[in-house]
C-alpha positions as CSV (number, residue, x, y, z in Angstrom):
1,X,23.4,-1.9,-35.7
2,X,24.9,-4.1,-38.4
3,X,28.1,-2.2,-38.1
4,X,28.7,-3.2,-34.3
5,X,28.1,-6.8,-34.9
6,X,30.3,-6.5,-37.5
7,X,32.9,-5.4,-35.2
8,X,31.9,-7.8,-32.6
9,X,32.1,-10.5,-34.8
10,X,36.3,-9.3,-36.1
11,X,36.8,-8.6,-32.1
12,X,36.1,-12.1,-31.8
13,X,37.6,-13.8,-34.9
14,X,34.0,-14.2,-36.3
15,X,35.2,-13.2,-39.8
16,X,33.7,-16.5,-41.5
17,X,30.8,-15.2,-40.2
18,X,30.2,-12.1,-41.6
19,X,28.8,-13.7,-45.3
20,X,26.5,-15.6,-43.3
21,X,23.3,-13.4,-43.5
22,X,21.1,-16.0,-41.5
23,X,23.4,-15.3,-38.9
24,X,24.0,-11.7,-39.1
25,X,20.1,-10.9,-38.9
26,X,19.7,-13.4,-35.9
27,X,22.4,-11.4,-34.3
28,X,21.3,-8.2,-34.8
29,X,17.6,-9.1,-33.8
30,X,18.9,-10.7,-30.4
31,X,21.2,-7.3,-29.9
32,X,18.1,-5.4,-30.3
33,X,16.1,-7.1,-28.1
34,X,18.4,-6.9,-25.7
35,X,18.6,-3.1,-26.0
36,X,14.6,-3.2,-25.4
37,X,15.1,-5.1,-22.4
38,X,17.4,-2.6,-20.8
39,X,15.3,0.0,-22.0
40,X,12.6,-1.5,-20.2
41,X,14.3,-2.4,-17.1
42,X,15.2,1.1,-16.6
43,X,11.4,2.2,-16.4
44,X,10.3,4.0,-13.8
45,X,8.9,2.1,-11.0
46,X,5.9,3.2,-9.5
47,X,5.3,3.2,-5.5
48,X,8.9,2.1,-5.0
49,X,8.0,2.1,-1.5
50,X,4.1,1.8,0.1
51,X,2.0,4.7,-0.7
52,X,1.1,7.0,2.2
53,X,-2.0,9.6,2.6
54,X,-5.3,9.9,3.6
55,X,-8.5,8.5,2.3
56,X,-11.5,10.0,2.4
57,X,-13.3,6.7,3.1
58,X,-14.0,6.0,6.8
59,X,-14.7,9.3,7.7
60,X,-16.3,11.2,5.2
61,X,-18.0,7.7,3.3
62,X,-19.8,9.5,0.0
63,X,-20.4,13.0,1.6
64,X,-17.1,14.5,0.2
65,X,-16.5,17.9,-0.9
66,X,-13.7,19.5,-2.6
67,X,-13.6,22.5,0.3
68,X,-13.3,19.1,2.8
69,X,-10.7,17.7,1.0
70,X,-8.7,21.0,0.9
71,X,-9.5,21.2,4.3
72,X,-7.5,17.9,4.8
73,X,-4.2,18.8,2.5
74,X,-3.9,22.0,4.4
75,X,-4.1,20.3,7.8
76,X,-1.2,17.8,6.1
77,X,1.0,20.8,5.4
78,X,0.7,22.5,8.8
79,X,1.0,19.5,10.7
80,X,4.0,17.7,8.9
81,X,2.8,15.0,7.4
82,X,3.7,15.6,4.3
83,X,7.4,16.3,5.0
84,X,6.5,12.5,6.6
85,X,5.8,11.1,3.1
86,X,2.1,11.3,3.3
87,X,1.5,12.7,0.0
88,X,-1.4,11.4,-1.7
89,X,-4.9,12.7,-1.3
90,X,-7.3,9.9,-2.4
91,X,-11.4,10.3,-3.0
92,X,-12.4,7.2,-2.4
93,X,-16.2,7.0,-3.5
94,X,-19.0,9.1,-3.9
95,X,-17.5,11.8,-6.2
96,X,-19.3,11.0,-9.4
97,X,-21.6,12.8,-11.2
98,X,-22.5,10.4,-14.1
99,X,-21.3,11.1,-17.9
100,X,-21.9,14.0,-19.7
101,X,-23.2,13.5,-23.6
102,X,-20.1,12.4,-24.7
103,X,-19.9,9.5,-22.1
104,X,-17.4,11.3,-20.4
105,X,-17.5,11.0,-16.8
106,X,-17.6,13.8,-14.5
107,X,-17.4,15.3,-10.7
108,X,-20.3,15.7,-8.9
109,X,-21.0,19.6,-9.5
110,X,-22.4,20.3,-6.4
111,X,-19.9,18.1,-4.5
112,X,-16.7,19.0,-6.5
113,X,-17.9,22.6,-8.3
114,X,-14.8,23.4,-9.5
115,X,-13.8,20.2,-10.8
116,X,-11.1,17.7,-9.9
117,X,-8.4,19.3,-12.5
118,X,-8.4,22.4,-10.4
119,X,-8.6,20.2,-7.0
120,X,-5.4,17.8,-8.1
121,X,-3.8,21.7,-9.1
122,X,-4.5,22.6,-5.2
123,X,-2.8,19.5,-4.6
124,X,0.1,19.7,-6.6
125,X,1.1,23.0,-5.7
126,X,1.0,21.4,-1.7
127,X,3.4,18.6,-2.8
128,X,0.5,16.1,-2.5
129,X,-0.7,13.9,-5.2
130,X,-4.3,13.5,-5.6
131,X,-5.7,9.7,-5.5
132,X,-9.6,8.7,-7.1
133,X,-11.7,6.1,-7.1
134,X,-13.7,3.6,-9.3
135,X,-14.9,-0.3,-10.2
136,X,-14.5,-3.0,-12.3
137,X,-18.7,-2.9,-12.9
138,X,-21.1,-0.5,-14.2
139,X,-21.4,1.0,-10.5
140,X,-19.9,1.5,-7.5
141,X,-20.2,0.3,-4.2
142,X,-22.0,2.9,-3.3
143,X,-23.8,3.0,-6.5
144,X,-22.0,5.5,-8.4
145,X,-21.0,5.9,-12.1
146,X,-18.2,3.1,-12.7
147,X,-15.9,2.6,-15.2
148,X,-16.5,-1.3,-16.8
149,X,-16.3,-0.6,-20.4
150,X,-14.8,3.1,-20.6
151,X,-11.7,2.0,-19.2
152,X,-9.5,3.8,-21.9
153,X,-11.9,6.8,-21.9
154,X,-11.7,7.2,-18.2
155,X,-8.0,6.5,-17.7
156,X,-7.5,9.8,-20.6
157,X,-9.9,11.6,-18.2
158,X,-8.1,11.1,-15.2
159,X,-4.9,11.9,-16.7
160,X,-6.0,14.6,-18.0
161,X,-7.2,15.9,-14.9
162,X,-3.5,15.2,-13.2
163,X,-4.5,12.3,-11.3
164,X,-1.8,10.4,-9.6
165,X,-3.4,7.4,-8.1
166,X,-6.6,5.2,-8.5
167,X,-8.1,2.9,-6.7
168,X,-10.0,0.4,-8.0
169,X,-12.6,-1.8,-6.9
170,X,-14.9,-5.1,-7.4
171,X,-18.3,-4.4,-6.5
172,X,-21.2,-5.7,-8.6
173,X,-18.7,-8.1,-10.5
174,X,-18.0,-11.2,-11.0
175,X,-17.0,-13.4,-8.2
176,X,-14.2,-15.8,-10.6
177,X,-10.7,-14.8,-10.6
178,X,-9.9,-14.6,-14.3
179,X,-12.8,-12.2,-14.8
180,X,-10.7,-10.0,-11.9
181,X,-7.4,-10.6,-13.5
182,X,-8.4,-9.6,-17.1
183,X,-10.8,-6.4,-15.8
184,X,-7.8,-5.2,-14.0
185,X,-5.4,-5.8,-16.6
186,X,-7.6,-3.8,-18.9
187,X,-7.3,-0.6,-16.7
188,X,-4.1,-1.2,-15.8
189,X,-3.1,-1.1,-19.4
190,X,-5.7,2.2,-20.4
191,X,-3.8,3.8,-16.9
192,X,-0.6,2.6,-19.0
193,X,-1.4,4.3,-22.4
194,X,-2.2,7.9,-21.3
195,X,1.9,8.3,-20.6
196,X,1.1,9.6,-17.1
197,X,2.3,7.7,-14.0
198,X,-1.0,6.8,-12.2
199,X,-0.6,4.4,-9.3
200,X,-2.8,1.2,-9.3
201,X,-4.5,0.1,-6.6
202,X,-6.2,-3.6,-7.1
203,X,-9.3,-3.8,-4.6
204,X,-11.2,-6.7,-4.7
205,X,-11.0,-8.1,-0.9
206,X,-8.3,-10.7,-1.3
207,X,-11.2,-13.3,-1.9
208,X,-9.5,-14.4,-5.7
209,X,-5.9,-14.6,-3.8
210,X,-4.8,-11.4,-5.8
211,X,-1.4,-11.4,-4.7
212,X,-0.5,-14.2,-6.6
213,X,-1.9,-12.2,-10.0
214,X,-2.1,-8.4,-9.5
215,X,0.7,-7.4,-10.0
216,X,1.2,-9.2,-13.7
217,X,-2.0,-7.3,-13.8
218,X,-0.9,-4.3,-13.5
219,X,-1.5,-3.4,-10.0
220,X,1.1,-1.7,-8.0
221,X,-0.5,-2.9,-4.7
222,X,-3.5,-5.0,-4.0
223,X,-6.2,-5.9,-1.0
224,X,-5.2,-8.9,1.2
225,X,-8.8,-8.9,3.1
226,X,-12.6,-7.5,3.8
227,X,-12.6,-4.2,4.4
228,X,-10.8,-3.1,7.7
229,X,-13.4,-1.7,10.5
230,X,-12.5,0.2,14.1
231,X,-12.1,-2.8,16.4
232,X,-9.5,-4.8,17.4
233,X,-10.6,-8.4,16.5
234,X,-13.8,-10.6,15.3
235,X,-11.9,-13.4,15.6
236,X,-14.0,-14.8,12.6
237,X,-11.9,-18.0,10.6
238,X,-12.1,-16.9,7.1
239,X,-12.2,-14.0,5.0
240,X,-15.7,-14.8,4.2
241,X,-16.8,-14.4,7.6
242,X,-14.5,-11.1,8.2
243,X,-17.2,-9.6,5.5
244,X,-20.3,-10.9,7.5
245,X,-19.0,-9.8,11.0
246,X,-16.5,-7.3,10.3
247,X,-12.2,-7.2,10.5
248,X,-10.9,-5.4,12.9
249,X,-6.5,-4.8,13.2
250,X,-5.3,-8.4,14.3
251,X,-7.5,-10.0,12.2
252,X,-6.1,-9.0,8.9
253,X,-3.0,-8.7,10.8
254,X,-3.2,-12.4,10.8
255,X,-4.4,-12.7,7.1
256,X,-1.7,-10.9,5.9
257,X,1.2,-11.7,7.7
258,X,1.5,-14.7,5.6
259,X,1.9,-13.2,2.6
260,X,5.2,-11.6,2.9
261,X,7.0,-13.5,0.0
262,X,4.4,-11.7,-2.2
263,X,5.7,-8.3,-1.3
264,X,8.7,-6.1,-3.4
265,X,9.3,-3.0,-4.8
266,X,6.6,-1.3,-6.8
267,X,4.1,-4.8,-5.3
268,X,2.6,-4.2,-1.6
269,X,0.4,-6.3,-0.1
270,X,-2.1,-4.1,1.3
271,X,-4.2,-4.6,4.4
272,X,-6.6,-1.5,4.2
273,X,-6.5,1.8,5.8
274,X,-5.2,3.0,9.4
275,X,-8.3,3.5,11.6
276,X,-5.5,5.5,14.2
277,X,-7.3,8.3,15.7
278,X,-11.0,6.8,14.7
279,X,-12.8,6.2,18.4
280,X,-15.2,4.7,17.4
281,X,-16.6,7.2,14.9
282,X,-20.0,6.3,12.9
283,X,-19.9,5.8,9.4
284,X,-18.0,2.2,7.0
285,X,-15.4,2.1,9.9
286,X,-18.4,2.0,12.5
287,X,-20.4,-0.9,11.2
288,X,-19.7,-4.1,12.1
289,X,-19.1,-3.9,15.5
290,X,-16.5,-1.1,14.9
291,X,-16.8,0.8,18.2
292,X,-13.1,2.3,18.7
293,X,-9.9,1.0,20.1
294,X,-7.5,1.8,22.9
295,X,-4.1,4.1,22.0
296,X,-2.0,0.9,22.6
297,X,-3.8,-0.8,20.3
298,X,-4.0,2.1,17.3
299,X,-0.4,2.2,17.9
300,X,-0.1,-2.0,17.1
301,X,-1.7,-0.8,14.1
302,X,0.9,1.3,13.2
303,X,3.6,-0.6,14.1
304,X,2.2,-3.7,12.4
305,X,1.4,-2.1,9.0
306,X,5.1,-0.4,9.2
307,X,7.1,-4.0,9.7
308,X,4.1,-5.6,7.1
309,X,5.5,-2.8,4.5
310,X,1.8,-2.0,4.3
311,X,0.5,1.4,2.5
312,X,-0.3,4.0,5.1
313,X,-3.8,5.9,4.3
314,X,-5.0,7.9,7.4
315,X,-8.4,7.8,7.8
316,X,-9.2,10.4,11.3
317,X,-9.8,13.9,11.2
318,X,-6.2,15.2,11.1
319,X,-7.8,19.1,11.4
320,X,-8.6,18.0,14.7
321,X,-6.3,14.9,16.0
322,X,-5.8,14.5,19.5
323,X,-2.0,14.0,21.0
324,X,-1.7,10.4,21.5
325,X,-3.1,9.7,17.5
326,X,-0.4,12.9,16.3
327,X,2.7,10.5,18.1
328,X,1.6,6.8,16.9
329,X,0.8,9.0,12.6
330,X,3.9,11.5,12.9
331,X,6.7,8.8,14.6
332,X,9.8,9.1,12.3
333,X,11.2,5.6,13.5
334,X,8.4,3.5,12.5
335,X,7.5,5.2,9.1
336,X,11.6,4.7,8.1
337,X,10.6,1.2,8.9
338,X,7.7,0.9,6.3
339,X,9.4,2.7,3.7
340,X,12.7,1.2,3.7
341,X,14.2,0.9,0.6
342,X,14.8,-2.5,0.7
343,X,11.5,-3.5,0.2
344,X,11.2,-6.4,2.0
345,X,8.2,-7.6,4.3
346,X,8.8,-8.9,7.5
347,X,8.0,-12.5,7.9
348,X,6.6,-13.6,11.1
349,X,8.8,-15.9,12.8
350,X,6.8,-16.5,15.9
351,X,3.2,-17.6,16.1
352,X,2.8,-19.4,19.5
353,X,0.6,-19.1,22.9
354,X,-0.7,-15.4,21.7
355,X,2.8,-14.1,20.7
356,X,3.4,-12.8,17.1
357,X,7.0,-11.8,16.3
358,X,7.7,-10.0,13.0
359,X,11.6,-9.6,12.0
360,X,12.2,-7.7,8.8
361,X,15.4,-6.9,6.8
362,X,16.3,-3.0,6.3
363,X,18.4,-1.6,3.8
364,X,21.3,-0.8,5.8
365,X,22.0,-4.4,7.6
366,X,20.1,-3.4,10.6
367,X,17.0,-5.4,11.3
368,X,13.1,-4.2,12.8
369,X,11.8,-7.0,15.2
370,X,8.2,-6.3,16.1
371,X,6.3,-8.5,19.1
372,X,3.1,-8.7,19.6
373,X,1.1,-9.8,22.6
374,X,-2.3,-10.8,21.4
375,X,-3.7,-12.0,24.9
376,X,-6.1,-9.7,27.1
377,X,-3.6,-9.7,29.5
378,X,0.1,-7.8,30.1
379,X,2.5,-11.0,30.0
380,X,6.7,-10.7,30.2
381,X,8.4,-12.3,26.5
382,X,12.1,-12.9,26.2
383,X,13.2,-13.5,22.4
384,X,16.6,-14.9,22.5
385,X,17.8,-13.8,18.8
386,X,19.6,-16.9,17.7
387,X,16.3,-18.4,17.7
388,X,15.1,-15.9,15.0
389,X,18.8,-16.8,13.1
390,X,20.0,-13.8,14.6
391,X,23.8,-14.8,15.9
392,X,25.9,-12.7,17.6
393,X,24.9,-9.7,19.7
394,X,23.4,-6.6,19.4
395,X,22.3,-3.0,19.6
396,X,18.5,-2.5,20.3
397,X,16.7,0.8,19.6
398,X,13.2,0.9,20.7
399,X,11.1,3.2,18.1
400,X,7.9,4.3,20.5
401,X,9.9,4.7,24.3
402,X,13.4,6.1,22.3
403,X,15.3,3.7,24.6
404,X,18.5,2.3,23.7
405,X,20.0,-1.2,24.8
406,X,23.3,-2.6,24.1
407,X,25.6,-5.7,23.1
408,X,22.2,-8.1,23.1
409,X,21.7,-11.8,22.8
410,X,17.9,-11.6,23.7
411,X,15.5,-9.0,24.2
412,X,13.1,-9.4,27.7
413,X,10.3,-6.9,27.8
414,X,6.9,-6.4,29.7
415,X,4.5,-6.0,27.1
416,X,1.4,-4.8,27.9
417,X,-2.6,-6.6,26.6
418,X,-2.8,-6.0,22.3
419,X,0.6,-3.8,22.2
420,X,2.9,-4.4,19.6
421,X,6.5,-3.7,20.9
422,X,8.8,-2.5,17.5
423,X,13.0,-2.4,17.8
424,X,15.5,-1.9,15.2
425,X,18.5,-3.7,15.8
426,X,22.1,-3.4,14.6
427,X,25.0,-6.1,15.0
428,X,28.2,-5.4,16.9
429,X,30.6,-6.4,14.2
């Protein structure tokens, strides 16, 4: 290292220089922290783009098993979804059977009999990754063995189990955001030290505003709301009162389509898991007032989640998914649009009289314009693109119909009660 700034210095007619040792050693430690910083800057990102999956959560709640979970990756395999990019399998809770004698922490033996080393094995070897669960607290939601002070111990014991993803959450702690932000950190960093790339997934509700401090936590995506339920809307004003009377699509739609600045590469905002295909199934997703939704409005799920660059965990039966939910999960058009490399959310750039318009950059110069008609009734919107700062005109591409439109200065479209129509749009240059 002294050499080079030796010949540095002569390149540069720095030769009164060289006696200086003050100077020399300042030198050489700002050359080698600059060496560290491009080190670090070529790390690996995790979750480049959303993470996609399923989640045991809404329909299997705590009665999991690893033969149910197999079950699942198979039915991913044979029905393409993991040639989609759904490749994580994530236990959510329930799969704890306590600590063994050393404090370790273990499967559930009756649930899990073979372990979860040999489940994320039958994972691997299906190109999926295998997700789990725990909390910032001594238990679980559910009540289960959590990890609040064996953080380092569990992160070894996940890792050494080949566990790809954890999700974390906040149950039975504290309700103060630095609490949050240094609990997190702390896993975040044992997750860190094991040398294996675990995704980290911050859930704690949105209620201590975690996209402005998970990711410095560590977190590679975070909650934006209470938990997500099979309905379209409560209509409830605050966060608070989506965890008394239940969230349903449009109403974290509406939470977290202001948070779009908080969104990049390896940092999602995430606004819970697709209830597509659900009906109304008992169980978390059931309670609430979660009852089921319409196709049309499953689908404005989809598309929603896709322009909001959301993480896309299936939560249905996919062993046994009807038609319409296998077209709104398997659509090639609107996943390309979630995990665009850019990595950009879109913004909403029209909130007016029941219309909510999304327009989102892509990697390629084309745009993805998403409208929403919120109102219970089918209502006619014409967007005229300059008023989006869209100038010129354009080719339209419709991702659910396939239809095609060209040379563009506005798009007019029937859109039918709760259905979010989604385009991508290129410019005639």
């Amino acid at each position: 290292m002294f050499k080079i700034v030796k010949e540095i210095l002569q390149l540069s007619n720095g030769i009164k220089l060289l006696n200086n040792k003050t100077i020399m050693k300042k030198i050489t430690i700002f050359l080698m922290v600059v060496m560290m910083l491009s080190v670090k800057a070529q790390e690996k990102t995790l979750a480049p783009t959303p993470p996609m999956g399923f989640m045991t959560w809404n329909y299997f709640g705590v009665d999991i098993t690893e033969n149910n979970l197999k079950e699942m990756a198979d039915a991913m395999v044979k029905n393409g979804l993991v040639d989609l990019g759904y490749n994580y399998m994530c236990i959510d809770d329930g799969w704890q059977g306590g600590r063994d004698n050393k404090n370790n922490i273990i499967a559930d033996p009756k649930k899990f009999p073979s372990g979860i080393k040999e489940l994320a094995d039958y994972m691997h070897k299906r190109g999926i990754k295998l997700g789990i669960y725990s909390d910032a607290a001594p238990l679980t939601c559910a009540g289960y063995t959590a990890s609040l002070g064996f953080e380092e111990q569990d992160a070894k014991i996940f890792a050494s189990w080949g566990v790809d993803y954890l999700k974390y959450d906040y149950c039975g702690a504290p309700s103060d955001a630095e609490t949050a932000k240094n609990r997190y950190k702390k896993m975040a960093n044992a997750l860190r030290s094991t040398g294996r790339d675990i995704v980290f997934a911050v859930c704690e509700w949105g209620d201590r505003y975690p996209w402005e401090w998970a990711s410095r936590s560590g977190g590679q995506l975070w909650r934006t709301t209470a938990d997500v339920r099979d309905k379209w809307a409560s209509y409830a004003p605050t966060n608070q009162d989506l965890h008394r009377e239940g969230a349903g699509i449009f109403d974290i739609m509406n939470a977290n389509a202001s948070l779009s600045g908080y969104a990049h590469k390896g940092a999602w905002n995430d606004p819970d898991m697709l209830v597509v295909g659900l009906y109304g199934k008992k169980g978390p997703s059931g309670d609430l007032g979660g009852k089921g939704c319409t196709d049309i409005e499953y689908q404005s799920q989809m598309s929603l989640w896709c322009l909001m660059s959301a993480p896309l965990m299936i939560t249905c039966d996919i062993r046994t998914m009807n038609e319409p939910t296998r077209k709104i999960l398997t659509n090639k058009d609107i996943i390309a649009i979630d995990q665009d490399k850019l990595g950009k959310q879109a913004k909403r750039v029209v909130h007016k009289n029941g219309w909510h318009v999304f327009l989102k950059p892509l990697a390629n110069g084309d745009y993805a314009i998403g409208i929403l008609n919120a109102k219970n009734k089918e209502r006619t919107y014409k967007l005229k693109l300059k008023k989006i700062g869209l100038k010129g005109k354009y080719n339209t591409y419709d991702v659910w119909t396939k239809e095609r439109e060209s040379n563009l200065l506005s798009i007019n479209k029937f859109v039918k009660s709760h259905e979010t129509l989604v385009f991508r749009i290129s410019k005639i240059k």
